[in-house]
C-alpha positions in Angstrom: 238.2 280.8 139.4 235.0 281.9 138.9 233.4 279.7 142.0 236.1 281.4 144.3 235.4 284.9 142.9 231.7 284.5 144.2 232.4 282.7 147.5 234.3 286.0 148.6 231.8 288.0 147.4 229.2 286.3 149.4 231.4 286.2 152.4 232.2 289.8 152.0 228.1 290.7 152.1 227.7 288.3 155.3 230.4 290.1 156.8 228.6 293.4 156.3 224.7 292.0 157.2 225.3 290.0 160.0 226.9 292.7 162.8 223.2 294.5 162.4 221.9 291.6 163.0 222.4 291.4 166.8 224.7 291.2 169.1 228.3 290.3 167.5 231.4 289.2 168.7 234.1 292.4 168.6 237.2 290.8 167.2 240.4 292.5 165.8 239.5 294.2 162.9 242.6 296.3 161.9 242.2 299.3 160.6 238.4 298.9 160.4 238.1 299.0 164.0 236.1 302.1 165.5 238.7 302.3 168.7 238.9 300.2 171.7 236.7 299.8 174.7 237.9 298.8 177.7 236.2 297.0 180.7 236.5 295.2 183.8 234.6 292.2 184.8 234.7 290.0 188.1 235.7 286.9 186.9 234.1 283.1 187.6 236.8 283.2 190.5 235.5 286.9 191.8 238.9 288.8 191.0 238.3 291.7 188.8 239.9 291.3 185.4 240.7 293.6 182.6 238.8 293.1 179.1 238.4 295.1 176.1 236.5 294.6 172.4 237.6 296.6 168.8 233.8 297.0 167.5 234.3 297.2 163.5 230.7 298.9 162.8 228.5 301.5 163.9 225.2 300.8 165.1 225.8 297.5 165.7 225.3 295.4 169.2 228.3 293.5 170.7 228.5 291.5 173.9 231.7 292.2 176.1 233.5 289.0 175.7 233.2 286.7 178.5 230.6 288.9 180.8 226.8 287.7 181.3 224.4 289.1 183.7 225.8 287.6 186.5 229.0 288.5 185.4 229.5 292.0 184.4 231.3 294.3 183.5 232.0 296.9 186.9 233.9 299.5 184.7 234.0 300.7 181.3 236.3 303.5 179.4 235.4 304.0 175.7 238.4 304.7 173.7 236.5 304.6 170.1 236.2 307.1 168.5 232.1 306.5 168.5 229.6 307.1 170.8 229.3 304.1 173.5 225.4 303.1 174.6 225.5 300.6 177.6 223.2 297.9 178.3 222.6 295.0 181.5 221.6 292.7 178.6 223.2 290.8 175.7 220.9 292.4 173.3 221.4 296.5 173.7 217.6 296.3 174.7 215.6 297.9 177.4 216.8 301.1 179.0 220.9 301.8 179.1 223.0 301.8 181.8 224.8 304.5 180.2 225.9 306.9 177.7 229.6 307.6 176.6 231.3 310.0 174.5 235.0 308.9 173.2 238.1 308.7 175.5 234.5 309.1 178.8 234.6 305.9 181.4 232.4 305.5 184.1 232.4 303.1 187.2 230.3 301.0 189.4 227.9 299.9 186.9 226.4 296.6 185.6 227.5 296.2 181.6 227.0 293.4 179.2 226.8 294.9 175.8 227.4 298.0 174.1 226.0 299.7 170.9 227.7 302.1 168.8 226.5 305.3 167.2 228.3 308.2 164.8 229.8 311.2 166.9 229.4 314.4 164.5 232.4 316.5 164.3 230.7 319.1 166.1 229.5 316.7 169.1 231.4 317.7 172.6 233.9 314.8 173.7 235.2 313.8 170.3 238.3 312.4 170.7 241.6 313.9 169.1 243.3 311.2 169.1 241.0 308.8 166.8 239.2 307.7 169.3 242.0 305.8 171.0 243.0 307.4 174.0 246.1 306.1 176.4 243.8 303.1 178.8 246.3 303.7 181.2 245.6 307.6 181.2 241.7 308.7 181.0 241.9 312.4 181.5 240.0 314.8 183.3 237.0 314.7 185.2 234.7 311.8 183.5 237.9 310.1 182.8 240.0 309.6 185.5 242.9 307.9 186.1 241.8 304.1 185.0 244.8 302.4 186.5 242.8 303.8 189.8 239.5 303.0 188.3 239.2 299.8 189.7 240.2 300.8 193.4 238.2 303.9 193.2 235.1 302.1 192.8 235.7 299.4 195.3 236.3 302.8 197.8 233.5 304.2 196.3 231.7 300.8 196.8 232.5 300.3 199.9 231.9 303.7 200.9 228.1 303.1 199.7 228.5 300.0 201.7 229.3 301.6 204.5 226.2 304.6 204.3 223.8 301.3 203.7 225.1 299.7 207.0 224.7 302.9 208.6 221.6 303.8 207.6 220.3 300.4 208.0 221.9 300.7 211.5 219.9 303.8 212.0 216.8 302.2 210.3 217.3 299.8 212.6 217.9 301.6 215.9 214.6 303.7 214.9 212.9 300.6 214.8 214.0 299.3 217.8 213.6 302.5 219.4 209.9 302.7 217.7 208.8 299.0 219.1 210.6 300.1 222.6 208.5 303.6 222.3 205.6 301.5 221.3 206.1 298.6 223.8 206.1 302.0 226.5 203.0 303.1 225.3 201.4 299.4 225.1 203.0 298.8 228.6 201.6 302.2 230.3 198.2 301.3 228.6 198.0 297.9 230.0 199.5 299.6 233.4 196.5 302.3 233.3 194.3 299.6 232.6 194.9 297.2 235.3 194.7 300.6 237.2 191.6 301.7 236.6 190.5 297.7 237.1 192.0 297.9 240.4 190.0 300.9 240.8 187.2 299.7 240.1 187.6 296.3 241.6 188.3 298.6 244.7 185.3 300.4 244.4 183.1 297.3 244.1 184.8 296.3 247.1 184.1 299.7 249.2 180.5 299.6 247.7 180.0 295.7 249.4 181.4 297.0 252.4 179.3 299.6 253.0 176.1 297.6 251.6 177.2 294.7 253.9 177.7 297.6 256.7 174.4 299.0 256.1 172.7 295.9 256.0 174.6 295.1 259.6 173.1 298.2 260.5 170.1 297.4 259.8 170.2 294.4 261.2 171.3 295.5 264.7 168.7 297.9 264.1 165.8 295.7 263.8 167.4 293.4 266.8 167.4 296.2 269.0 163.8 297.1 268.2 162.4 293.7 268.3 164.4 293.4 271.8 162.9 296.3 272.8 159.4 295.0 272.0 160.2 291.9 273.6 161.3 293.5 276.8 158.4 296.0 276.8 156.2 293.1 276.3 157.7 291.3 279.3 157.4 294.6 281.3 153.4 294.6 280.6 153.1 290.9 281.5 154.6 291.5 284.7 152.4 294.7 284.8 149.5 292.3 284.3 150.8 289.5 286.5 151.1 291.8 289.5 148.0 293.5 289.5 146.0 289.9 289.1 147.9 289.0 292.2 146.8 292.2 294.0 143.4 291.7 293.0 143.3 288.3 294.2 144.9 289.5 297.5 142.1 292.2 298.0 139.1 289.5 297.3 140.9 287.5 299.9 141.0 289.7 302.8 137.7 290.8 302.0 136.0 287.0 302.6 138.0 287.1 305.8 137.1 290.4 307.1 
């Protein structure tokens, strides 16, 4: 009797130290149970799914049952009667995803575990109804309607789908319309360039011309004058020529005379 007396008592103290110890596994726990929190998780067949936990403790970590990083949960709408901390981890570590007061949800987020903490009497959005709030009816704004939850995120998803393809459209088209500004720009450059080759390749050209024109010029200058010395030189031989002959002439009729 005595051996069975201590077992409990032993089990009893794990049961108490263990849930601090990290993350736990949120079972049933009667009337222990802070509340319910509620969650839906794309399942390993990508269909969303419904999923809740009844954490026993405060300030304790527990992992939403069958959700992992890859796997999270999408939605989440706290009906304990605690405060709800958030995490993308299985060890409430790192920064939260989010905060949430009793009978609060929130959507399109990325949620594997979820610490607890005290609400004080006195904190806004303590729940009147012990922290167990109808799933099926959230409330008011921060709350809505959770029934819709699911299809208001994928609207709100796809909406945010939709303003990334559009503004990855219009990234897009201001690229394009950048490289076509910038293929312009490089195009009228390389036009202005071959331009101002052609100009100058034109110039070079006029310049031979007139070089080769001058030279020509020149050329027909110095012909002309050398032709011109050669025909006055021709002219003075005959000059010469004639008056040797005359001479020869006079002497002649001078010995016959």
């Amino acid at each position: 009797m005595r051996l069975r007396t201590t077992a409990a008592v032993l089990v009893g103290a794990l049961a108490l130290v263990l849930p601090t110890a990290g993350p736990s596994l949120a079972d049933d726990h009667g009337d222990r149970a802070l509340g319910t929190l509620n969650y839906r998780f794309i399942n390993d067949d990508d269909v969303e799914e419904s999923g809740q936990i009844r954490p026993a403790d405060n300030r304790t970590c527990y992992v939403l049952t069958r959700t992992s990083r890859d796997r999270p949960a999408v939605a989440v709408q706290n009906n304990t009667r605690s405060r709800a901390h958030l995490f993308d981890n299985r060890s409430c570590s790192g920064e939260e995803v989010a905060t949430l007061t009793p009978d609060r949800q929130v959507n399109r987020v990325r949620v594997v575990s979820v610490y607890f903490t005290p609400v004080n009497e006195d904190d806004e959005g303590r729940g009147d109804n012990d922290g167990r709030g109808d799933w099926n009816n959230g409330g008011d704004q921060g709350r809505g309607d959770w029934n819709n939850g699911g299809d208001q995120g994928r609207e709100d998803e796809a909406r945010e789908d939709q303003g990334r393809g559009d503004q990855g459209r219009d990234d897009q088209a201001r690229e394009d319309q950048g490289r076509g500004d910038q293929g312009r720009d490089d195009q009228a450059r390389e036009d202005e360039a071959r331009e101002d080759q052609g100009r100058g390749d034109q110039g070079r050209d006029d310049q031979a011309r007139e070089d080769e024109a001058r030279e020509d010029q020149g050329r027909g200058d110095q012909a002309r004058d050398d032709q011109a010395r050669d025909d006055q030189a021709r002219d003075d031989q005959a000059r010469d020529d004639q008056e040797e002959e005359e001479g020869l002439l006079e002497k002649v009729f001078r010995a016959i005379g």
